[in-house]
C-alpha positions as CSV (number, residue, x, y, z in Angstrom):
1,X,124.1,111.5,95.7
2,X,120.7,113.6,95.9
3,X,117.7,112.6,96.0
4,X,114.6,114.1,94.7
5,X,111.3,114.9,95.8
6,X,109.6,112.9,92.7
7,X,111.8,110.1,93.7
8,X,111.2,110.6,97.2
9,X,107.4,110.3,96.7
10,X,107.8,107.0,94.7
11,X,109.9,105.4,97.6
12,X,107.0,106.2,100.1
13,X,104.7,104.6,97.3
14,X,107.0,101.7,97.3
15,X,107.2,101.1,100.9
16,X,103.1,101.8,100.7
17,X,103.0,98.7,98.7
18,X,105.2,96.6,101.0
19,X,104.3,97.8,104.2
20,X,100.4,99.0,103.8
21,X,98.7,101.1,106.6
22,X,97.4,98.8,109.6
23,X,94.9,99.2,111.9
24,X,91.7,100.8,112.3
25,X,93.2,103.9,112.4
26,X,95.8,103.3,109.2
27,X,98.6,103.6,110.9
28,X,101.9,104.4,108.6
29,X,104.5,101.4,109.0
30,X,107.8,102.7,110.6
31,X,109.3,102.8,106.4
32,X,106.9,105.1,105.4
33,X,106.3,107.0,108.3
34,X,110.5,107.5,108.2
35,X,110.5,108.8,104.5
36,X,107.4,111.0,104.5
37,X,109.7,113.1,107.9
38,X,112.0,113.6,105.2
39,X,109.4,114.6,102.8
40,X,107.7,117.0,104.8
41,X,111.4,118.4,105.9
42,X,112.0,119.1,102.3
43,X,108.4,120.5,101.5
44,X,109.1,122.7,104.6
45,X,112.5,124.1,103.7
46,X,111.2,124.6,99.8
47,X,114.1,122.3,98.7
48,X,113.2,120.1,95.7
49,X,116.3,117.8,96.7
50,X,118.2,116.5,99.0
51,X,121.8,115.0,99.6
52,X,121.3,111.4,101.1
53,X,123.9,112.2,103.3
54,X,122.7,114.1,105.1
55,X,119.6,112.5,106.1
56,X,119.2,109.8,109.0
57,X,120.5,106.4,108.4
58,X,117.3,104.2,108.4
59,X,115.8,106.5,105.6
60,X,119.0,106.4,103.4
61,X,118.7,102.1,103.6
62,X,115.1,102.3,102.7
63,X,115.9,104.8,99.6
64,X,118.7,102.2,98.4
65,X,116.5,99.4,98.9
66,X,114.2,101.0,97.2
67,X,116.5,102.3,94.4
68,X,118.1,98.1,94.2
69,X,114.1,97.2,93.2
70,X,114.3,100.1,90.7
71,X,116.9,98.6,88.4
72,X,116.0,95.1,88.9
């Protein structure tokens, strides 16, 4: 299964939502910070998506948490 950069962006949006910047200097919460790596990885290598396999563990549960929210 792939996911997309449009879907990748509203993940981060979700985990914005749930886990929103802290701090003085708006910090990005580990969830976010994880997915927008991948993000950036993908902007980087001009790839407009990407297998879930083969991208780190803590990012693929926070894509199917995110995706379990989606359908609900």
């Amino acid at each position: 299964m792939n996911i997309s950069l449009p879907e990748l962006e509203e993940a981060i949006n979700y985990w914005r939502t749930q886990r929103p910047a802290i701090g003085e200097e708006c910090a990005l919460s580990p969830e976010v910070n994880a997915l927008a790596t991948v993000y950036a990885l993908m902007i980087f290598n001009q790839v407009s998506s990407i297998a879930l396999e083969s991208i780190d563990a803590i990012s693929q549960k926070l894509i199917a948490v995110w995706r379990s929210h989606q359908t609900a």
